[in-house]
C-alpha positions in Angstrom: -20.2 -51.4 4.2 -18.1 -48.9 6.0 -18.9 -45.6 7.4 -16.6 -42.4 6.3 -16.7 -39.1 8.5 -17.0 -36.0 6.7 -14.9 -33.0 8.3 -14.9 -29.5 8.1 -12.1 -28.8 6.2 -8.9 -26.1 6.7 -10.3 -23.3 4.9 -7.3 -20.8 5.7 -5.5 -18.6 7.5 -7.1 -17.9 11.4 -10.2 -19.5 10.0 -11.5 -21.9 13.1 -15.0 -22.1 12.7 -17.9 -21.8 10.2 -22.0 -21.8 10.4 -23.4 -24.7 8.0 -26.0 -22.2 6.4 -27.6 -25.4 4.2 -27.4 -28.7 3.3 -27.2 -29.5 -0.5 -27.4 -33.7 0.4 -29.9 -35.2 2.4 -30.1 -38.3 4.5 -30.3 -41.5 1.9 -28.9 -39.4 -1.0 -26.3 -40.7 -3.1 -23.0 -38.7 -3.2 -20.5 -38.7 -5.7 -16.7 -38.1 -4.4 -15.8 -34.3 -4.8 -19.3 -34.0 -4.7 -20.4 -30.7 -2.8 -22.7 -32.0 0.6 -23.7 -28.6 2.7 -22.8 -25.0 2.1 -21.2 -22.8 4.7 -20.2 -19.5 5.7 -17.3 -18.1 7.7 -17.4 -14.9 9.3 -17.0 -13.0 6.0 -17.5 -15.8 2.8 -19.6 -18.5 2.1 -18.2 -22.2 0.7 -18.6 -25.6 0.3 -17.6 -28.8 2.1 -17.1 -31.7 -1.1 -17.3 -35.2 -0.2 -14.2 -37.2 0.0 -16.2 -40.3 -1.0 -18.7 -41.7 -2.8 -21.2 -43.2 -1.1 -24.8 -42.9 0.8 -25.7 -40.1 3.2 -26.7 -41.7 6.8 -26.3 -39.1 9.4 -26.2 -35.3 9.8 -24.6 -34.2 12.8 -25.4 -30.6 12.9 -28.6 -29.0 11.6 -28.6 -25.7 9.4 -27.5 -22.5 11.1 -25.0 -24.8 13.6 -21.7 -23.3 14.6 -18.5 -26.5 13.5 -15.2 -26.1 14.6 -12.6 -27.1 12.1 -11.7 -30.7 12.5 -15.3 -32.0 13.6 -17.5 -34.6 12.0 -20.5 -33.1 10.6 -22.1 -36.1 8.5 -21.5 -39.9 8.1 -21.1 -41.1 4.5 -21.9 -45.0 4.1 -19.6 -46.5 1.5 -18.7 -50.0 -0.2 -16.9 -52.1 2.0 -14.3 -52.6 -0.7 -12.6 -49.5 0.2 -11.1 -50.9 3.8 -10.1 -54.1 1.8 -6.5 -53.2 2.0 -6.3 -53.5 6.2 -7.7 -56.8 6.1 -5.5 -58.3 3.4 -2.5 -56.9 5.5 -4.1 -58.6 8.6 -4.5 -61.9 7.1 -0.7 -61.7 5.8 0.4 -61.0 9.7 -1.4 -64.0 10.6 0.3 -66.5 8.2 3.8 -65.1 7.8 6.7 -65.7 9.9 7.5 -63.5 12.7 10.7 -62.4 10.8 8.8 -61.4 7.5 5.7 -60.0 10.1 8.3 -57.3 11.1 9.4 -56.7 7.5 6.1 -56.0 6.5 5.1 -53.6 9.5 9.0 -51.9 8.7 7.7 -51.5 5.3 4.5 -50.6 6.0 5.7 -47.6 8.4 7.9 -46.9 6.0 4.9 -46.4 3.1 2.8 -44.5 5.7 5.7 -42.2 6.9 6.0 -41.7 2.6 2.8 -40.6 2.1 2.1 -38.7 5.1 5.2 -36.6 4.5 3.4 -34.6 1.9 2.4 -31.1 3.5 -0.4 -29.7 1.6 -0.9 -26.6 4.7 1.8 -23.9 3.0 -1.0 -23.5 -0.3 -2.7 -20.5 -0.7 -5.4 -22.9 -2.4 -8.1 -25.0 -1.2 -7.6 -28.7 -2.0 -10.1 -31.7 -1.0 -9.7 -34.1 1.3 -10.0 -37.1 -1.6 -7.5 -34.9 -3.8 -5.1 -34.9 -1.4 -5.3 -38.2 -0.8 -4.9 -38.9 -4.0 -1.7 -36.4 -4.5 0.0 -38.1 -1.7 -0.2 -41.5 -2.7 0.5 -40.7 -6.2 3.6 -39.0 -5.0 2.0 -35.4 -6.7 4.3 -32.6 -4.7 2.0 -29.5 -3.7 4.4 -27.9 -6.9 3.0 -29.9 -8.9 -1.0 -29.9 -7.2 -1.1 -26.1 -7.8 0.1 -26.0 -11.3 -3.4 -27.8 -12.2 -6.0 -25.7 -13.9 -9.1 -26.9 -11.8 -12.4 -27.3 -13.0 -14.5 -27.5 -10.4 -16.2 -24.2 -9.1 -13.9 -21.4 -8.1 -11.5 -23.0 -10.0 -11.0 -25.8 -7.4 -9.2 -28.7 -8.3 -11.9 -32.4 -8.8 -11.2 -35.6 -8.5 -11.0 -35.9 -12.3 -8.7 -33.5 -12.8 -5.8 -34.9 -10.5 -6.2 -38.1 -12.6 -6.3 -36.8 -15.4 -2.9 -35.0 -14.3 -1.1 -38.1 -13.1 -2.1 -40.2 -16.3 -0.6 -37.2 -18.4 2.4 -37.5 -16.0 2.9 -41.3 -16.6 2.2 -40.7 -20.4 4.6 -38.2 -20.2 2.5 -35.5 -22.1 3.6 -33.1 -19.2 6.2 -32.0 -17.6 5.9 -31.6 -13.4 7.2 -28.0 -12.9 10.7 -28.0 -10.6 10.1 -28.0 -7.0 10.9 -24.9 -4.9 14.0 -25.6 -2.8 12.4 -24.6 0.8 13.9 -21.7 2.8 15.7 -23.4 5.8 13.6 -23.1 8.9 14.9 -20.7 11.9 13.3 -20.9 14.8 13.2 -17.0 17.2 11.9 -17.2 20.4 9.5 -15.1 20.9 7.7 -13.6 24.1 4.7 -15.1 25.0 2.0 -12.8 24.2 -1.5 -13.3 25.8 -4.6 -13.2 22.9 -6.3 -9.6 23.5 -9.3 -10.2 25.3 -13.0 -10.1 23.7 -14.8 -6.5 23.8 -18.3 -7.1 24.3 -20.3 -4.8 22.7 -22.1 -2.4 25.5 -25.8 -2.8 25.6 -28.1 -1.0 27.4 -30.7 -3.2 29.4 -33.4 -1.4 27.6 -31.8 -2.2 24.4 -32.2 -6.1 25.0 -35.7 -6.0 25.0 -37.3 -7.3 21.4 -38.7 -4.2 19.4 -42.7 -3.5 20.0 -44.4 -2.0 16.5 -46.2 1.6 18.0 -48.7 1.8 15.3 -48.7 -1.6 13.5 -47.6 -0.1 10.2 -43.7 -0.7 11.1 -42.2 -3.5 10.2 -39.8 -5.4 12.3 -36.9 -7.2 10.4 -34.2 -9.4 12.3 -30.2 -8.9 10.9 -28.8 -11.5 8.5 -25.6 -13.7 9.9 -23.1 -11.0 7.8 -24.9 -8.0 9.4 -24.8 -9.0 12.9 -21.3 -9.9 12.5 -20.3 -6.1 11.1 -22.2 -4.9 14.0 -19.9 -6.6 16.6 -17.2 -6.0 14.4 -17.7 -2.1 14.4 -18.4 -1.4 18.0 -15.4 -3.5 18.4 -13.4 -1.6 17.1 -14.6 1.7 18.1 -14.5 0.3 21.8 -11.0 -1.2 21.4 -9.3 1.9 19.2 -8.5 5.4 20.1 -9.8 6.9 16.8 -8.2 9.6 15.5 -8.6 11.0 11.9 -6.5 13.6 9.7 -7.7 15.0 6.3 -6.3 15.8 3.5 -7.0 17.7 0.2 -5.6 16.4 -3.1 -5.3 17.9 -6.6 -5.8 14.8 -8.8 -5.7 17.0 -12.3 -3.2 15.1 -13.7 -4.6 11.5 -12.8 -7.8 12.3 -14.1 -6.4 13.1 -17.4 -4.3 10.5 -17.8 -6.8 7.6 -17.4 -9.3 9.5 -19.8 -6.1 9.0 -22.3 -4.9 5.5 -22.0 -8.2 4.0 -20.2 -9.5 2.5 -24.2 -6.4 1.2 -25.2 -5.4 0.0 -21.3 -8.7 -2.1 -21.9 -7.9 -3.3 -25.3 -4.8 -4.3 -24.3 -5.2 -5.9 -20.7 -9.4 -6.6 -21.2 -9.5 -5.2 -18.0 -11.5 -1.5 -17.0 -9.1 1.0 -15.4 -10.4 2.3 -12.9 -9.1 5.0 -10.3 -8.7 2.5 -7.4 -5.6 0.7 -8.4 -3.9 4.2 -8.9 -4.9 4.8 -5.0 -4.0 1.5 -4.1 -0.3 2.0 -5.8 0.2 5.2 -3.5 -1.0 3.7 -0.5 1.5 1.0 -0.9 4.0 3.1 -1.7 3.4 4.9 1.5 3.4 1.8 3.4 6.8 1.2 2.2 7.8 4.7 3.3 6.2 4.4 7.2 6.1 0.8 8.0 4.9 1.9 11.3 1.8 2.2 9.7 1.8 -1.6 8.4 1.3 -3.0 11.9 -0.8 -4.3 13.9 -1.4 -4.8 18.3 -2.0 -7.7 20.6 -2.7 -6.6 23.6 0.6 -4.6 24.9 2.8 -6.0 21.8 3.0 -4.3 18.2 3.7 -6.8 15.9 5.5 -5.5 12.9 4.1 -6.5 9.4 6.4 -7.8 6.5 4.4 -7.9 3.5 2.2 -5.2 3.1 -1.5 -6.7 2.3 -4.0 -4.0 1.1 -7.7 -4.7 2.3 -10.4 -3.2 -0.3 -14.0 -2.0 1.3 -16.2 -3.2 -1.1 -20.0 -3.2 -0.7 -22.5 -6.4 -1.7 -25.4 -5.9 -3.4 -27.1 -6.7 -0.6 -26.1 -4.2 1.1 -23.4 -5.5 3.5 -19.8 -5.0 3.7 -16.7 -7.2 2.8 -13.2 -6.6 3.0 -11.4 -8.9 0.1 -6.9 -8.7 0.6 -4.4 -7.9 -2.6 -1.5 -9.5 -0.8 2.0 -8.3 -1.2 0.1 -4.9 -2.9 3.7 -3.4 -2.6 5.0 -5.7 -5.4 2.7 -5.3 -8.2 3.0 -2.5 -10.9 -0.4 -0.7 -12.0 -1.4 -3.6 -14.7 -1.6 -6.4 -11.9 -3.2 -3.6 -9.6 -5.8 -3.5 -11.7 -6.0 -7.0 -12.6 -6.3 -8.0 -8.6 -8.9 -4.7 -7.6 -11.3 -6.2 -10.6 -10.9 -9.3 -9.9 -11.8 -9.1 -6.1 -14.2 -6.7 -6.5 -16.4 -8.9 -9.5 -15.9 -11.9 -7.1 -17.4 -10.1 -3.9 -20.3 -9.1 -6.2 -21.1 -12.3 -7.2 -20.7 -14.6 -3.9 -17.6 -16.0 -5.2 -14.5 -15.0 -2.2 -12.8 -17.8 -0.7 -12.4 -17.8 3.1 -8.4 -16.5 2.3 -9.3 -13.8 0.0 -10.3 -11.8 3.3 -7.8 -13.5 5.9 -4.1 -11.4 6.3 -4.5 -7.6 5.5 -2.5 -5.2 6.9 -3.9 -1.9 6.3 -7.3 -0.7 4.8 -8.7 1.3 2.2 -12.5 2.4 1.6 -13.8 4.3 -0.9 -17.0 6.4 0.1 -16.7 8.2 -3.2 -18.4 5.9 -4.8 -21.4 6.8 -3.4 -20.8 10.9 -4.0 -19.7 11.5 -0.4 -16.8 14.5 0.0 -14.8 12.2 2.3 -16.2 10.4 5.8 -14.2 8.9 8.8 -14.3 5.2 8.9 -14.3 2.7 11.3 -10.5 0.8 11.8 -10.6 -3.0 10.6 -9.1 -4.9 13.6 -6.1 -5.8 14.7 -4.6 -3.2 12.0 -4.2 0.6 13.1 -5.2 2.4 10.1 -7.8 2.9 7.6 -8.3 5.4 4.4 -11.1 7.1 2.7 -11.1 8.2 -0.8 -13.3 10.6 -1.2 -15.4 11.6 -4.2 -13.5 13.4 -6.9 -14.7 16.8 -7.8 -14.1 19.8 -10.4 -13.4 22.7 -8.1 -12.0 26.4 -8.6 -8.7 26.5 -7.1 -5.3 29.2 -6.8 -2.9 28.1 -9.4 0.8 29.1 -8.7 3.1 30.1 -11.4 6.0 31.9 -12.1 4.0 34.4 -13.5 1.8 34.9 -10.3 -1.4 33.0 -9.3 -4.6 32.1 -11.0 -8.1 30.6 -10.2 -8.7 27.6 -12.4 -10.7 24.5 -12.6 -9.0 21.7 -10.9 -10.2 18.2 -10.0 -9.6 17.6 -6.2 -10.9 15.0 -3.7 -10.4 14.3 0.1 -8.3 11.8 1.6 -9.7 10.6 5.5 -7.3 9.2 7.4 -9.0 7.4 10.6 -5.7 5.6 12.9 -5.2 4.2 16.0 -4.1 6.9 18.6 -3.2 3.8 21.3 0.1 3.1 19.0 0.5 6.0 16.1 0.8 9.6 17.0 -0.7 12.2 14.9 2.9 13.4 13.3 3.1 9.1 11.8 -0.6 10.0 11.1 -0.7 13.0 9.1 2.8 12.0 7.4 1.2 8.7 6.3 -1.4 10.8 4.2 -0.2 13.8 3.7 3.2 10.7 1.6 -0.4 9.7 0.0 -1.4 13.1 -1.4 2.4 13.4 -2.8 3.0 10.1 -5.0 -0.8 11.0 -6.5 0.1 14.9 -7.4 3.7 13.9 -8.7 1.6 11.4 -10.8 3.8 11.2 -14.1 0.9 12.1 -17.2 3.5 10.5 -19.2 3.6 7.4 -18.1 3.4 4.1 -19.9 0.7 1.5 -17.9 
């Protein structure tokens, strides 16, 4: 028998840790390979760690609500002891070959090794097992090719089953493997050493550590869950770290409003996909991103480091009550079809537990929308390291002054707030108020004749 040990996986982008919020195998239970063991939770999604191996459960090496760094061993899985077969056999050949064919072997055994381990699964968006990667390298599957499969595990995840399947088709040759991307030739900048920011502990009163007393008896006293405490932290933060400043804006929406009530049945029909007015926000906003990058940034300590892409953060709420921030990356590049596409998408995964740890890692700017809940606009917290966040207030049928050529009139229009809240260490209000006031423009020029 030989023992495997079980890692926690890379599961993205500036993701070092995660709490193992319960174990789905216990000691002495059999485990299939790709077989989910123990479920955990980074600080903003919950996963799961597969099993590279089939095999029997032995030892746990962190209980339930244990912080693991990437990297570390959390269980040992006790397999057949045909699986390290292939050292031995290579041992007994060193023993009984020559000393010339001993160093042919080892040459060519390097060689195979140096092969295999050349394959760089990091650079994927996706989130591949340990056994499937395994299996990609030594089946010489390029990471092309590994994300071109239509997984059927959950989340989409590529099993076990379905990379064989794959490389049998391969060999077969009932498919084709899609043409490699020539890589972008590596330049190297040197770049000033820049110190991580330091940690803002929250301040706390010393009257505020003390655990809650119930006056009367009929109160009832109800610790935070993991994600709550979290936000906490996060908030005061934020509002510790950030110079807040907001700027409001009014916006006539008339023409918006009419233009989804016309197209929004046959934009459904067509795409099977609700229009809804967020996307036509999110298009503004990262239109004005484009037009003041200097909004699209972000600060470590006394550097500002300048963003490329522009990745749009979406406040959504949980039905538990909580808050999660899912990313459209590169918003900038998709017209109001994919907008749509990516807001409903995110938004019916955050409802239903389903995010991946990189579906909240890498946005740039955020935007929140407290009209949802009827609220006229509201000024909200910055998500750190970024410098700006926006609030789209509730839309609302108002009497307003209508200019014309003919003189002005008071009509019904449909208006709503925009609340700008940014970061007054590195933008000024003029960057501010442009930034939104760019924002009210591309949504009052909106084009009622326009094709989605």
């Amino acid at each position: 028998m030989a023992r495997f040990e079980l890692k926690l996986p890379k599961m993205g982008e500036s993701v070092a840790e995660a709490t193992i919020t319960n174990w789905l195998k216990e000691v002495g239970d059999k485990i299939e390979a790709d077989e989910a063991v123990l479920e955990i939770a980074t600080d903003k999604v919950d996963s799961e760690v597969p099993s590279e191996v089939s095999g029997i459960l032995v030892e746990q090496l962190f209980g339930k609500d244990d912080l693991v760094q990437v990297g570390q061993t959390i269980a040992i899985i006790e397999t057949e002891g045909g699986e390290t077969a292939a050292p031995e056999a290579v041992n007994t050949v060193q023993e009984t070959a020559a000393p010339a064919e001993v160093a042919e072997i080892e040459k060519t055994i390097e060689s195979v090794k140096e092969t295999v381990t050349s394959q760089d699964f990091s650079g994927s968006d996706k989130f591949f097992s340990p056994l499937v990667k395994n299996i990609a390298k030594e089946e010489g599957v390029s990471l092309n090719e590994l994300e071109s499969i239509a997984g059927s595990g959950k989340d989409g995840r590529v099993t076990k089953e379905d990379i064989l399947k794959y490389v049998e088709d391969r060999k077969s040759g009932s498919v084709q493997a899609p043409q490699a991307v020539e890589a972008a030739p590596k330049v190297v900048v040197e770049t000033p050493k820049v110190e991580a920011p330091k940690a803002v502990e929250p301040i706390v009163q010393k009257s505020q550590q003390a655990v809650p007393v119930s006056v009367n008896g009929a109160d009832e006293i109800v610790e935070m869950d993991r994600m709550r405490k979290l936000i906490s932290g996060y908030m005061v933060a934020s509002v510790q770290t950030s110079a807040h400043v907001q700027s409001f804006i009014e916006v006539d929406v008339t023409n918006i409003v009419k233009w989804r009530d016309k197209v929004k049945t046959a934009f459904e029909k067509r795409e099977g996909e609700k229009l809804t007015f967020t996307p036509i926000m999110m298009e503004a906003v990262a239109k004005a991103l484009k037009d003041f990058p200097g909004m699209n940034i972000s600060v470590d300590g006394d550097y500002i480091i300048k963003k490329k892409n522009i990745n749009l953060g979406m406040a959504a709420a949980l039905p538990n009550g909580n808050l999660i921030v899912p990313v459209i990356k590169n918003a900038d590049q998709l017209n109001l079809v994919g907008m749509a596409k990516a807001v409903n998408d995110l938004g019916n995964r955050a409802k239903a537990g389903k995010l991946k740890p990189d579906d909240t890692q890498g946005g740039t700017y955020t935007v929140t929308n407290v009209g949802t809940f009827g609220s006229v606009f509201g000024t909200p917290i910055i998500n750190q390291p970024q410098v700006g966040i926006l609030a789209l207030g509730a839309i609302r049928k108002v009497p307003a002054v209508i200019e014309t050529p003919e003189g002005d009139f008071i009509g019904i229009r449909q208006k709503m707030f925009l609340s700008h809240s940014y970061d007054h260490r590195v933008v000024d209000g003029a960057l501010g108020g442009s930034f939104v006031k760019r924002v009210a423009e591309y949504l009052e020029a909106f084009d009622v004749d326009r094709d989605f």
